[in-house]
N, C-alpha and C positions, 0 to 999 in steps of 0.2 A: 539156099536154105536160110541164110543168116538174115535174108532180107522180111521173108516170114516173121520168124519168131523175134524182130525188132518191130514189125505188123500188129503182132500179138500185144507184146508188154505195150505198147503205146496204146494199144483200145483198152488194157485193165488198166492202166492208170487212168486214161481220163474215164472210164466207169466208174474207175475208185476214188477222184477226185469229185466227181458229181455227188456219187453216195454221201461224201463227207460233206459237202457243200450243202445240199437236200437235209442233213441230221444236224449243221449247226446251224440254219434256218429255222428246224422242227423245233429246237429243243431253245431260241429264242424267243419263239414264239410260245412255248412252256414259263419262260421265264419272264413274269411281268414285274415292272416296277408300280404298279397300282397298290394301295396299302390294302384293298379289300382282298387281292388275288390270294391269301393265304386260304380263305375260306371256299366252301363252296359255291356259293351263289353271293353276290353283289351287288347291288344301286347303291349310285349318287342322288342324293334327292335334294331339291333345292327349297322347299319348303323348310319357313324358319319355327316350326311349331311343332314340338316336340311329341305333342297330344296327339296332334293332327297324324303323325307318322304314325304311331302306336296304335291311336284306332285302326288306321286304313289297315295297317299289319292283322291286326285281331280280326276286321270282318272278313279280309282274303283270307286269311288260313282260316278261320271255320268255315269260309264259304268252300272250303278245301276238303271238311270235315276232319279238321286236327281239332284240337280240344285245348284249349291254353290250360295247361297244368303248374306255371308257376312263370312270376314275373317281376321276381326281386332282381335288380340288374338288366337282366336278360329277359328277354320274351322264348316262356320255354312251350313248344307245343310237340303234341304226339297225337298218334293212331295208330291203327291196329293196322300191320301190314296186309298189305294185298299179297294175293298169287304173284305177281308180279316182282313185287319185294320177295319172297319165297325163293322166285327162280335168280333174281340178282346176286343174290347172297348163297343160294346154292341151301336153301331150308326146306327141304323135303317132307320134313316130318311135323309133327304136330304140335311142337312145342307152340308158346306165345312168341311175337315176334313183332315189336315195338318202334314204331317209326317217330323219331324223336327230333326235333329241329330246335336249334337255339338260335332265337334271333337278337343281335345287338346292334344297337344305335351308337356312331362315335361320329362328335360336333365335327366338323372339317375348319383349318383356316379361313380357306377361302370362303365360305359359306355354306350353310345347309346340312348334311349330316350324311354319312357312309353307313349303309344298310346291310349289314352282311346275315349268311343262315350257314352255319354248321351242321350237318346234318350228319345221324347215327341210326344205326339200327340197333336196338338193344333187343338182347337176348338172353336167360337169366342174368338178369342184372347187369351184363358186359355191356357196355358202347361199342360200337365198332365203326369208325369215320365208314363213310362211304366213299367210291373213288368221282374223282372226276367224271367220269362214262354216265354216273347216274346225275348230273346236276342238271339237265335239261329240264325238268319239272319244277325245280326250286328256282330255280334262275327266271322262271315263266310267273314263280308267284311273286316274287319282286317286281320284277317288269309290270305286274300288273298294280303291285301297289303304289308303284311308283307313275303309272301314268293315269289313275283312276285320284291320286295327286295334283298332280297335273291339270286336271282336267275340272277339275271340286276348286282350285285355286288353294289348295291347301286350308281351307275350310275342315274344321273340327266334323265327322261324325259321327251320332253314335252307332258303338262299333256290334254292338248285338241287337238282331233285327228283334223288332217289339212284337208281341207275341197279343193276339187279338181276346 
């Protein structure tokens, strides 16, 4: 019988050493040393023209249907939440329900500029960060402003489509 239950504690331990192994993996991989990971979404963008970034920002997020509501400092954009936003936040009812992003630009050493979006949901007048689970969308309008960048060669353009 003794040879059992020394069977035993030897499979919880190495389960309970894995478990631990697998959580301080998980939770290194939580922890970046990138200066943008405090925020929600992030690019590096190596274009040296500050314009250049600003527009590309301003025509992706309206091409997003956000609305630039303020751009002292910051590039502040909002819209009117989706069902979707609704169900993330858990907003059933009929209130107003305000999907707000703050985008800022910080010069890097090395060159080019750190892109970061903060994003909230406001609700009478509250902020409320948004968690991680939701930054796949914001992290997509970066990605796109940063290779539509890329791609322009970092060329100035204007950022609101001209109206016929």
């Amino acid at each position: 019988m003794d040879w059992r239950i020394k069977v035993i504690a030897s499979e919880r331990f190495r389960v309970g050493r894995t478990v631990s192994a697998c959580m301080l993996l998980w939770l290194a991989g939580c922890l970046s040393d990138h200066p943008g990971s405090s925020s929600l979404a992030y690019v590096d963008v190596e274009t040296p023209s500050v314009d250049a970034i600003q527009a590309e920002i301003i025509r992706v997020f309206e091409a997003d249907n956000y609305t630039l509501s303020d751009s002292f400092g910051s590039l502040v954009f909002e819209r009117e939440g989706t069902q979707r936003d609704r169900v993330l936040f858990g907003r059933y009812d009929d209130e107003r329900l305000v999907m707000r992003v703050v985008v800022s630009l910080e010069s890097r050493r090395v060159g080019g500029y750190l892109v970061r979006a903060d994003v909230y949901a406001v609700r009478d007048g509250r902020e409320e960060s948004l968690s991680r689970l939701a930054s796949r969308s914001y992290q997509n309008l970066l990605n796109r402003v940063k290779a539509n960048l890329a791609t322009s060669g970092g060329a100035v353009q204007d950022a609101r489509p001209a109206h016929p």
